[in-house]
C-alpha positions as CSV (number, residue, x, y, z in Angstrom):
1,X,0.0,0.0,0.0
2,X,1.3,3.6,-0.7
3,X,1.5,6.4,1.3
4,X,-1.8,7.9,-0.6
5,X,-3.2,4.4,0.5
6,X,-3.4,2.9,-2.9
7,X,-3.0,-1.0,-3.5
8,X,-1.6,-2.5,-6.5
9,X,-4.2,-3.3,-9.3
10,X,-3.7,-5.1,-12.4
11,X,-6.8,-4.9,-15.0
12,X,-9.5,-4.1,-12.3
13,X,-11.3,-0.6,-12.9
14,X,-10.5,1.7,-10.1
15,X,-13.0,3.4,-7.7
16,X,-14.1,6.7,-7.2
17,X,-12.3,7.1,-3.9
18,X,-9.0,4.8,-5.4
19,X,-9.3,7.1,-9.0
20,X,-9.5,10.6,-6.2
21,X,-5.7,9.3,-4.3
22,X,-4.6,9.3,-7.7
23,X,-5.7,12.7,-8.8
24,X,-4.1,13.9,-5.5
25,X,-0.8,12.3,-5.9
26,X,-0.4,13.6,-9.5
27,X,-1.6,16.9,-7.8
28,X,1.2,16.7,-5.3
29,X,3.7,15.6,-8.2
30,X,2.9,18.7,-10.5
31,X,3.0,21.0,-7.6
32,X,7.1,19.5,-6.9
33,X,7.7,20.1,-10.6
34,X,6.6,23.3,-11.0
35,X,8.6,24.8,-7.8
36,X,11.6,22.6,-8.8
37,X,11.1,24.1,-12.8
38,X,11.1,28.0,-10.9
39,X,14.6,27.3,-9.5
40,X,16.3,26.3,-12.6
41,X,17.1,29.1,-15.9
42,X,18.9,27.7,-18.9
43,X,20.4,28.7,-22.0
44,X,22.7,29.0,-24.4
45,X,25.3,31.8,-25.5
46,X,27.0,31.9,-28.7
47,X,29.3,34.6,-29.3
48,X,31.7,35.8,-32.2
49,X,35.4,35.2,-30.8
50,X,38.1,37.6,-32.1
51,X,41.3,36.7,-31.0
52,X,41.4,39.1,-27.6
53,X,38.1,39.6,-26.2
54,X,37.7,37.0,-22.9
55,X,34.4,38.0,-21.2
56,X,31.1,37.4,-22.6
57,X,27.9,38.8,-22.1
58,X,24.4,37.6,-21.8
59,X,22.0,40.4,-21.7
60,X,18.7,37.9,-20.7
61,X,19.3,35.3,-18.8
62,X,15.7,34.9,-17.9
63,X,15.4,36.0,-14.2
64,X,14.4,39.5,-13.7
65,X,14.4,40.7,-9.8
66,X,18.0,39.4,-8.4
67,X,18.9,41.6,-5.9
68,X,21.7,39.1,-4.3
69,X,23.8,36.9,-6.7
70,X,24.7,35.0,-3.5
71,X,21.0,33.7,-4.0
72,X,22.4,31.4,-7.3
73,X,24.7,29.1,-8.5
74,X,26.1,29.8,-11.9
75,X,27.2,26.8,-14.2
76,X,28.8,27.1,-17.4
77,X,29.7,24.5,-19.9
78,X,31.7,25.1,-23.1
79,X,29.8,23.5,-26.0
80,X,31.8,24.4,-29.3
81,X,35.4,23.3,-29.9
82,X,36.8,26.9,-29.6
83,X,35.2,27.2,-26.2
84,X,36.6,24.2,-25.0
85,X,40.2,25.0,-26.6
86,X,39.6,28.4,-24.5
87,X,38.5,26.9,-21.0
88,X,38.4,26.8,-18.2
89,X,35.3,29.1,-18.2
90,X,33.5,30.3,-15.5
91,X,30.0,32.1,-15.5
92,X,28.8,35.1,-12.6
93,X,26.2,37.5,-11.9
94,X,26.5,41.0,-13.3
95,X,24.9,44.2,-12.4
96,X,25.6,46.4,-15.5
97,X,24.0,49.4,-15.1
98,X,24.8,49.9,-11.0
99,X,21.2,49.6,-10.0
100,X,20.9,46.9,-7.4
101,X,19.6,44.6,-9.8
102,X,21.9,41.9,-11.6
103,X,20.7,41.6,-14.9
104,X,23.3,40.2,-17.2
105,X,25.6,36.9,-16.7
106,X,29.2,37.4,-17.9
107,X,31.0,34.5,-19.5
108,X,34.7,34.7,-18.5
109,X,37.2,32.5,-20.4
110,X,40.9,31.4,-19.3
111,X,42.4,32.4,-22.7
112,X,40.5,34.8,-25.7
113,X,38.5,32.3,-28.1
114,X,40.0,33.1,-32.0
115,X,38.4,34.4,-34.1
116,X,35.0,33.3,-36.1
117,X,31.6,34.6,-36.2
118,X,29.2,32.7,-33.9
119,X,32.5,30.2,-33.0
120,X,32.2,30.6,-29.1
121,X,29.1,28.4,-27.9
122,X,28.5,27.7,-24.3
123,X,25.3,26.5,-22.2
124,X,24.8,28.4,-19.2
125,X,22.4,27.6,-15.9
126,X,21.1,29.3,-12.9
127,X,19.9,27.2,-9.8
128,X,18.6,29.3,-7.2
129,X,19.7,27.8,-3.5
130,X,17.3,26.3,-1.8
């Protein structure tokens, strides 16, 4: 028996009050997806590399109130060759225009990517601490 108090069945119809646990534990499940779904932001940055530039920047990375970068963690992956060949790469927070809010995430690499036009491709997420 489960936790909802549901029994195994194998071909027999279910009954009102069996088919009303189950509504209640998909309930339950949609309700953990949907708060684990408003922790997470992904995405993906591709950039034009030019030999010299090292830091990246992604104007929307999809969350708009954070106040306190301490709030996230910031994980970035390279995901073309020349962003591999220029890693490590790291990803943080960035409050561009001084107002409190940080509304951009800058892409930092260890060593400028060369130079190509859309050559630099990494994928980028936010988790908010829980």
């Amino acid at each position: 028996m489960s936790w909802l108090g549901l029994t195994h069945k194998i071909a027999e119809p279910l009954y009102p009050d069996e088919w009303n646990l189950v509504v209640d534990g998909l309930d339950i499940l949609k309700n953990y997806i949907d708060s684990e779904k408003a922790r997470f932001f992904y995405g993906v940055g591709e950039f034009d590399g030019n030999g010299s530039t090292t830091e990246f920047v992604v104007s929307n990375h999809g969350v708009s109130d954070i106040t306190d970068p301490r709030e996230y963690i910031v994980v970035v992956t390279p995901a073309s060759q020349d962003a591999i060949n220029s890693s490590p790469v790291f990803g943080y927070l960035s409050d561009e225009d001084n107002d409190g809010v940080y509304e951009a995430l800058r892409i930092k690499f260890s060593s400028p990517p060369p130079s190509g036009t859309k050559n630099v491709v990494v994928v980028w997420k936010l988790e908010k601490r829980p």
